[in-house]
N, C-alpha and C positions, 0 to 999 in steps of 0.2 A: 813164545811171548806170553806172558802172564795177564791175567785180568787186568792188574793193578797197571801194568805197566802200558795195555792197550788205552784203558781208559785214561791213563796219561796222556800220554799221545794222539787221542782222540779230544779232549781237553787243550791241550797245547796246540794243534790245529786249528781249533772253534776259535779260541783267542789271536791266533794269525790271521784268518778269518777278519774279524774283528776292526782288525788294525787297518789292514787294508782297507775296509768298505769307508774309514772315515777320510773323508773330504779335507783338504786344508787346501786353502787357495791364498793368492797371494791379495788380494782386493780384502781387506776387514770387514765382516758382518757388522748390519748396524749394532750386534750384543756386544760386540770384542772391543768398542771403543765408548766413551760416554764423557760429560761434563756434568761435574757435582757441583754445586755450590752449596753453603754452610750458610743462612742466613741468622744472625741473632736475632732475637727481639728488638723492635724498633716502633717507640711510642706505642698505639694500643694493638702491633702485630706481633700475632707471637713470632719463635724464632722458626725458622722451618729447612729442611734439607729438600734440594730441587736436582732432578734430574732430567739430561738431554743428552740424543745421541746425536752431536754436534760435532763439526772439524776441531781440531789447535784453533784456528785462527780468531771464530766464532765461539771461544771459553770464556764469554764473559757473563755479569749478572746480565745486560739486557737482553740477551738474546736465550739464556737458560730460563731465568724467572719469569714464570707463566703461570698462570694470569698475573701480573705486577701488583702486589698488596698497595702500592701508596702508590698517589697519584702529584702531575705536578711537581715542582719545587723540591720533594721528600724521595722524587726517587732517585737522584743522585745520591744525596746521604744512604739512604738506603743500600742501594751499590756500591757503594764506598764499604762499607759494614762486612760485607758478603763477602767470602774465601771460596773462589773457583777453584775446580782444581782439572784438568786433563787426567783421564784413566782409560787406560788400553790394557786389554789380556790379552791371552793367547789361548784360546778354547778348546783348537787342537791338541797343545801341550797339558791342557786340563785332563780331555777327555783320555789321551795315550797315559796318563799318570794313574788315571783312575783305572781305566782296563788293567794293566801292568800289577795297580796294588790289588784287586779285584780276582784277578790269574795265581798271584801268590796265597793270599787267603783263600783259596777256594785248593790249591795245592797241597796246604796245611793242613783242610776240612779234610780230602780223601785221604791223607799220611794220617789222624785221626783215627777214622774210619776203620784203614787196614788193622791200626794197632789195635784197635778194640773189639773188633768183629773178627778180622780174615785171621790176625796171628795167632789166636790160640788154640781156631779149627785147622788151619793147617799144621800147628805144632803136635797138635793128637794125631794126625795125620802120620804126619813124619817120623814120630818119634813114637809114638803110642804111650796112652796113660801111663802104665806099670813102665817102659822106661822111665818116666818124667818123675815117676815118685820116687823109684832107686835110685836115679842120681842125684833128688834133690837128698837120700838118704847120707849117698855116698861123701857127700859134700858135708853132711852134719858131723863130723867130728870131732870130739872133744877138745882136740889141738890145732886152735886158730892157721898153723901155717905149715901144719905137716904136710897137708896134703894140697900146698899149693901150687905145687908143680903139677899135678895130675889136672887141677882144675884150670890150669894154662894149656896144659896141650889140651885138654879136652873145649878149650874156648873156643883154641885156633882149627881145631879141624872143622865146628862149627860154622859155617858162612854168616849166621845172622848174628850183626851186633847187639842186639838185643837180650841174648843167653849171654853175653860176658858184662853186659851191664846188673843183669839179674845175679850170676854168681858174684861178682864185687859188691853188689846190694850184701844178698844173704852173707857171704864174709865179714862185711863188715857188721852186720844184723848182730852173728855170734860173738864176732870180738867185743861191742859195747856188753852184751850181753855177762860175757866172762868179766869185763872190766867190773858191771856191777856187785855181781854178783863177789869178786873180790875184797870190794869197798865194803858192803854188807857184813861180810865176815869177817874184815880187820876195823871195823866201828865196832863188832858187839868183842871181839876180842880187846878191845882198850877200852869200851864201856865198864 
């Protein structure tokens, strides 16, 4: 088992971990439920938004609006004005979303990591510099697709996807390369 792949797994554990230790029950915390009401302006009160952690039943302006701006006569109009609204979440399914997006990000960050740090000490490794420049030599040939067979099997005996995305790079690096290099000399040729 590999570093990469232990600290995988030691990652993906912590985040199981995780999952488990959160609480969902069936009873709503007073945060997962609330009553908003929207109140406009109303003669010399401004407009204002009002919150309470209140049942359905009890979603109205008198029982949200606290302290009551108008008194009297004006607080029915007043209540009349106002848009209750009932709001329930679900904070389990919050927090299980967040962890989940939080596990992948952080999955990214170490695949990152490997790619920028571990692969190119382990590819000296494996391979040793002076291979790594013969074959990038081997691979420079003049003729875009003569030696494309050699640079397939030599992909495939490879395990790491990463060498046959780099030979498809550099192939194709050459062939724009020729391509210009073409252009250049059939412009100054018809220049």
């Amino acid at each position: 088992m590999s570093r990469f792949e232990f600290s995988l797994h030691l990652f993906s554990s912590v985040c199981f971990l995780l999952l488990l230790s959160i609480q969902t029950t069936n009873a709503k915390s007073s945060e997962d439920i609330r009553c908003k009401c929207i109140c406009p302006p109303y003669k010399d009160v401004l407009g204002q938004i009002y919150n309470q952690n209140v049942s359905l039943k009890d979603c109205n302006c008198l029982h949200v609006v606290e302290p009551m701006p108008v008194e009297g006569k004006d607080v029915e109009a007043y209540c009349l004005r106002c848009e209750c609204k009932y709001e329930e979440r679900s904070s389990g399914t919050i927090k299980v979303t967040i962890i989940i997006y939080l596990s992948i990000l952080g999955l990214l960050l170490l695949y990152m990591v490997y790619l920028t740090l571990l692969e190119p000490v382990l590819k000296r490794r494996l391979f040793g510099h002076s291979q790594l420049i013969q074959s990038d030599d081997d691979v420079g040939d003049q003729q875009p697709f003569a030696n494309a067979h050699d640079v397939l099997s030599r992909s495939r005996s490879r395990s790491n996807m990463l060498n046959k995305v780099e030979h498809a790079q550099q192939r194709w690096k050459r062939q724009v390369q020729e391509q210009r290099k073409s252009v250049f000399d059939r412009h100054v040729v018809l220049s």
